[in-house]
N, C-alpha and C positions, 0 to 999 in steps of 0.2 A: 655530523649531521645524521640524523636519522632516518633509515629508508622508510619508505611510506608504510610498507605494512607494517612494520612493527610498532611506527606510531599508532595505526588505529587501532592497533590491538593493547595499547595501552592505554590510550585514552577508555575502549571499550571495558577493558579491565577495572577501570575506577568507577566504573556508574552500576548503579539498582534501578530497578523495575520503578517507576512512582506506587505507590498503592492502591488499593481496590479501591472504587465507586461503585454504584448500583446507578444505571442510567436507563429510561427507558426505550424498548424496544426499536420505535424510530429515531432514536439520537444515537442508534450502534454503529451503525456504518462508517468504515475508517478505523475505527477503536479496536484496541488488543485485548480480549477476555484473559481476566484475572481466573478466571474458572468453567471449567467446560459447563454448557448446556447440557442436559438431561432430559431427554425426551420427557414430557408428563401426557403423556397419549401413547396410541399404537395406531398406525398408518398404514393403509385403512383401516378404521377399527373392527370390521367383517369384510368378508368374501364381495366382492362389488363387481359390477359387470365391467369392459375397458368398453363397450361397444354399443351402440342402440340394435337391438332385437328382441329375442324372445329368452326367457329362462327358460331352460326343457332340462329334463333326463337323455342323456345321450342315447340308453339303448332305445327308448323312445322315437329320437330326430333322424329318421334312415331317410334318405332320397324318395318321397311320393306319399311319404307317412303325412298323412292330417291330424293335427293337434286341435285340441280344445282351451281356447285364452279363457283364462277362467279368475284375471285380475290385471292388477298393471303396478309397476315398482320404478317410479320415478329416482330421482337422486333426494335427498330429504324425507321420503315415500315411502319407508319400505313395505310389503305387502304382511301381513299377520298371518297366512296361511301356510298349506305346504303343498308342493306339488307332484300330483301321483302320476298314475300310467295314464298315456294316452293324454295329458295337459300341458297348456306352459302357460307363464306369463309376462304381458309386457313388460319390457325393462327397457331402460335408458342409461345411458355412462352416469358412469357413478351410485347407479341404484345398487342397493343389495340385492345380493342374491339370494332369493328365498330360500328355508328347506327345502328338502327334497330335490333339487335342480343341480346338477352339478357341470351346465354348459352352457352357454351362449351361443343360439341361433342368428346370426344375421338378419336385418332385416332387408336387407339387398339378396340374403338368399333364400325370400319367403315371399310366399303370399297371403295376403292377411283377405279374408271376409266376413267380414261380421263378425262373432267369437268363433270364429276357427282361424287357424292357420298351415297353410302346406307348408313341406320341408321340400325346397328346390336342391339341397345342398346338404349330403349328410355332416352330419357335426360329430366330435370327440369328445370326449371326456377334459373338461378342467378348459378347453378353449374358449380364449376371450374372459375369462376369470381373473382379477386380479388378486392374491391369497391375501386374507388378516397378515397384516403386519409387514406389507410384502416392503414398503419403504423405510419404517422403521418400529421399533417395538415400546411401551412404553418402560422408563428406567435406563434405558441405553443412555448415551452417551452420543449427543449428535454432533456436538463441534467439540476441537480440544480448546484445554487454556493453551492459551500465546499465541492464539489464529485472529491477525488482523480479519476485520468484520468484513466482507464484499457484501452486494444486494442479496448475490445469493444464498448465503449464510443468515441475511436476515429473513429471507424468506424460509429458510429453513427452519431457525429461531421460533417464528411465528406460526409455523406447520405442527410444530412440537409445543405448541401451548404457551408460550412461555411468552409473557407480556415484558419483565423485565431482563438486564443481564449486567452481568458484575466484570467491567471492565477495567484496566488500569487510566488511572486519572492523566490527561493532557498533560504533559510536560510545560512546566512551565518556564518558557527561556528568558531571559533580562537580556538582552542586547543594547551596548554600550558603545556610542561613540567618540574618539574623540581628536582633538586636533584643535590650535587657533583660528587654524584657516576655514573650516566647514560650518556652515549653514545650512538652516533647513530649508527643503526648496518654497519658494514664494517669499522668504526674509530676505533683508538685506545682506549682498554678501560685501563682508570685508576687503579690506585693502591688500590685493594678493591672496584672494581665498577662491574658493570652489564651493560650490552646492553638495551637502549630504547625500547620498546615495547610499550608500551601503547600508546603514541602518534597516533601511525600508526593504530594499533588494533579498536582504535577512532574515526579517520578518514576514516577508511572501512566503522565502524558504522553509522557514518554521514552519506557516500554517499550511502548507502544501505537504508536508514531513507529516503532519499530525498534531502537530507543538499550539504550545498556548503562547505567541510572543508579547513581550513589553518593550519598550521602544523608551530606553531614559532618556533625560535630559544628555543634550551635549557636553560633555566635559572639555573644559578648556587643556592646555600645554602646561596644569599646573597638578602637583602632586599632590597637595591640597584639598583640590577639588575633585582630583581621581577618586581619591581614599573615601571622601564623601559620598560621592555618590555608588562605588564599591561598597560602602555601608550598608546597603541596602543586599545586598546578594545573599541573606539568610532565606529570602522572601522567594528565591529562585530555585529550582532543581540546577539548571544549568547558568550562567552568565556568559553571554559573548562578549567580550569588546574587540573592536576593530580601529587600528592606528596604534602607534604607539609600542609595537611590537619587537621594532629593530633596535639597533645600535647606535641611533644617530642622537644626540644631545636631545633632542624632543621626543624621544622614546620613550617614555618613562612609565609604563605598565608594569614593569618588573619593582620599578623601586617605587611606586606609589604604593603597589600594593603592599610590597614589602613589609611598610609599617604597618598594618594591619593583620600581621600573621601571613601572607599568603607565604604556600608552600612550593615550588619548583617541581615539577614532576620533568619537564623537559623541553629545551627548546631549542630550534631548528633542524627542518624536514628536508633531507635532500630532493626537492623538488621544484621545479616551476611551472608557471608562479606558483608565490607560496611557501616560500624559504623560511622566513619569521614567525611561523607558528609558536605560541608561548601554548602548555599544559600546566595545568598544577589546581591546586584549592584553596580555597579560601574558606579557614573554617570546615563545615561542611560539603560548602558548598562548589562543585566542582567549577574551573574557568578554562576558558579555550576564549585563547587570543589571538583575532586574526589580523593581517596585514592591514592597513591602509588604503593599498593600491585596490581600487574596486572590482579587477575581475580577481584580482586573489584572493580578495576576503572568498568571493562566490565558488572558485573552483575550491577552496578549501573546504567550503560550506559542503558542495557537493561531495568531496572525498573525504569529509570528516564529520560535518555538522550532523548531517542526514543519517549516518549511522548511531552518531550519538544520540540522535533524538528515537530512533527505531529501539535502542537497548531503553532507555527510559521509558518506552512506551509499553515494556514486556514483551519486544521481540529479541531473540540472539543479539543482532546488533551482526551487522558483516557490512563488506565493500559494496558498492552498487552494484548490479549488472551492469554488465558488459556483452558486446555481440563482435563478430569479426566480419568486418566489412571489405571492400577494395578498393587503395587508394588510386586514383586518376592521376598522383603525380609521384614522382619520387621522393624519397626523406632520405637525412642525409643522417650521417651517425652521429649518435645523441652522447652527452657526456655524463658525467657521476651522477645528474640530477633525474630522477625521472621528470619528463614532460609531458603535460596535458592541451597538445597544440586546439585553439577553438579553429574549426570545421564546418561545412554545409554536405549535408547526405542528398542524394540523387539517387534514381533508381534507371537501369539501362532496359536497351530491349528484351533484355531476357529475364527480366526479373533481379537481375543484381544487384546489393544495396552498393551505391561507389560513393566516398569518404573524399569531399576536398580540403584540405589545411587553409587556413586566408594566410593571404602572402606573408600580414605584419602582423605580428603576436606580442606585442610590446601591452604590459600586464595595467596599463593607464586606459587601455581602448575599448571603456564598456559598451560601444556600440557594435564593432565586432561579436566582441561575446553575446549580444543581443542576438543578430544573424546568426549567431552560428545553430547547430539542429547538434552538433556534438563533439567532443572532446575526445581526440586522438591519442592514447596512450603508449607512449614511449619507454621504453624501463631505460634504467641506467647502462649505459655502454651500450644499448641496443645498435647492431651493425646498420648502414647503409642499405637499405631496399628497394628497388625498382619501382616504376609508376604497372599495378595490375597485382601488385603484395597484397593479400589477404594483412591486415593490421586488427588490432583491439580497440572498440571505440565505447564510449559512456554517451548512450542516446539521449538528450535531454528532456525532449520531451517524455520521456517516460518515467519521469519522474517528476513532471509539472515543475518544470525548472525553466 
């Protein structure tokens, strides 16, 4: 079995960036640029007041000195003249600052009458000024390539001119389920069968990830119809399927695909849940096969899916974050498999994040996994710890999971 990181680092090994798109400005958000931004401006593009008062000549603005308002320099406004000894003129945030003025008077520290104004408050040189270019210059370089997009990036984007940007295209994942027993939910369910879930659960995953998901038909317990609908995965960056992954007579992901080319990259993760992970490609196109059992497909998703969709999306591609919390109860020593016990997070009176395990972790209980706020990580042979152990946990919410 293969320990977990080295699984991800070979699943991450096998995938590419999707390719550029051109998308506009408000569809960037969430998206990985295929190519830095370029400033096509300079910010501000002149000398601009930060403050409402007066432009003046500093040697001018001494403590009792009266000036002469001899205009006024709104934001949009700027004034056409220049100002000499003994003058200033109104300005307001964001205005230019005229020739000849190289300060900013307060207007909390003046008193204005008619076109005059007192200096209550001597002033310096360059104060309240904010320089050309003082945010950014044009031709620079405002965002790199491979910086997922935030608001503020887009706001940045759109400070530096730039209506459009060249991102890498949504991943787009096939997710594949299959089993005699499963239905989708609202159909009828068979004799001895269960309601679908993973699919959808998956697919949340995906589009929470960044991912473009598809959602195929159900494939039945037959190799057959694996391979059939496997047909389709040229059409995929990635394909998921879920079930079918083990060693039991209805397992049959390994030999469906089989006859279709697919290739073995490797399978089984020392972990729980989450033992049966199938890697390999088909063709092109790369496949990750998850468990059956509903919270495994999902903690797999989370310790595998999520990164695979991050490299496909032109980020590196790494493990989630992780944060070290304190658990409230004791754990007990863990064996070969790393485990991913689900948990509920608390916070005590002093600000402490405290981590509780649920009592039953049996990998059939997606209700559990619902409740839980995060995943306790365990490495292999990890010792015996006391209840008040600082531990490693995967926050779910932080990852809209």
């Amino acid at each position: 079995m293969l320990p977990v990181d080295e699984a991800r680092a070979r699943i991450l090994a096998g995938l590419t960036p999707t390719a550029p798109e051109t998308v506009a400005l408000a569809e960037g958000a969430g998206r990985v640029l295929a190519r830095g931004v370029t400033a096509r401006l300079t910010q501000p593009p002149a000398d601009v007041s930060a403050m409402d008062g007066y432009a003046v000549r500093a040697a001018d603005a001494t403590e009792g000195a009266g000036l002469a308002v001899i205009g006024s320099a709104p934001a949009g406004r700027p004034f056409g003249g220049t100002v000499g000894p003994g003058q200033a003129v109104r300005i307001f945030t964001g205005g230019f600052v005229p020739a000849g003025a190289d300060a900013i008077l307060l207007q909390e520290d003046a008193t204005a009458s008619g076109d005059a104004v007192r200096v209550n408050e001597t002033v310096t040189a360059g104060r309240h000024i904010r320089r050309r270019g003082l945010d950014f210059s044009e031709g620079t370089e405002v965002l790199p390539a491979g910086r997922r997009l935030t608001a503020r990036d887009i706001g940045l984007a759109a400070a530096s001119n730039n209506p459009w940007l060249a991102v890498h295209r949504k991943p787009r994942i096939g997710i594949l389920a299959t089993g005699d027993e499963i239905a989708l939910p609202g159909d009828p369910i068979p004799p001895g069968g269960i309601v679908s879930s993973n699919a959808h659960a998956l697919a949340a995953l995906v589009r929470a990830s960044g991912g473009d998901p598809v959602v195929l038909p159900i494939a039945p317990d037959d190799t057959r119809a694996i391979a059939e609908v496997a047909a389709t995965a040229q059409a995929f960056d990635l394909l998921v399927t879920t079930g079918g992954a083990s060693v039991g007579d209805h397992d049959l992901i390994q030999e469906a695909l089989g006859g279709e080319g697919f290739a073995l990259g490797f399978w089984k993760i020392a972990m729980r849940p989450g033992k049966p992970l199938i890697w390999g490609r088909l063709g092109r196109t790369p496949v990750m096969g998850l468990p059956g059992n509903p919270v495994s497909a999902l903690v797999c998703g989370v310790v595998f899916l999520i990164p695979a969709i991050a490299r496909l999306s032109g980020l590196p591609g790494a493990a989630v974050p992780t944060r070290r919390v304190v658990t409230q109860v004791a754990l007990a020593q863990n064996d070969r498999r790393a485990d991913h016990l689900r948990a509920t997070l608390s916070v005590d009176r002093d600000g402490r994040m405290l981590v509780t395990p649920a009592a039953a972790q049996d990998s059939s209980m997606l209700a559990t996994l619902a409740r839980a706020d995060a995943l306790v990580l365990r490495p292999p042979f990890a010792p015996a710890v006391p209840a008040g152990t600082e531990v490693e946990v995967i926050v779910l919410a932080e990852l809209s999971v």
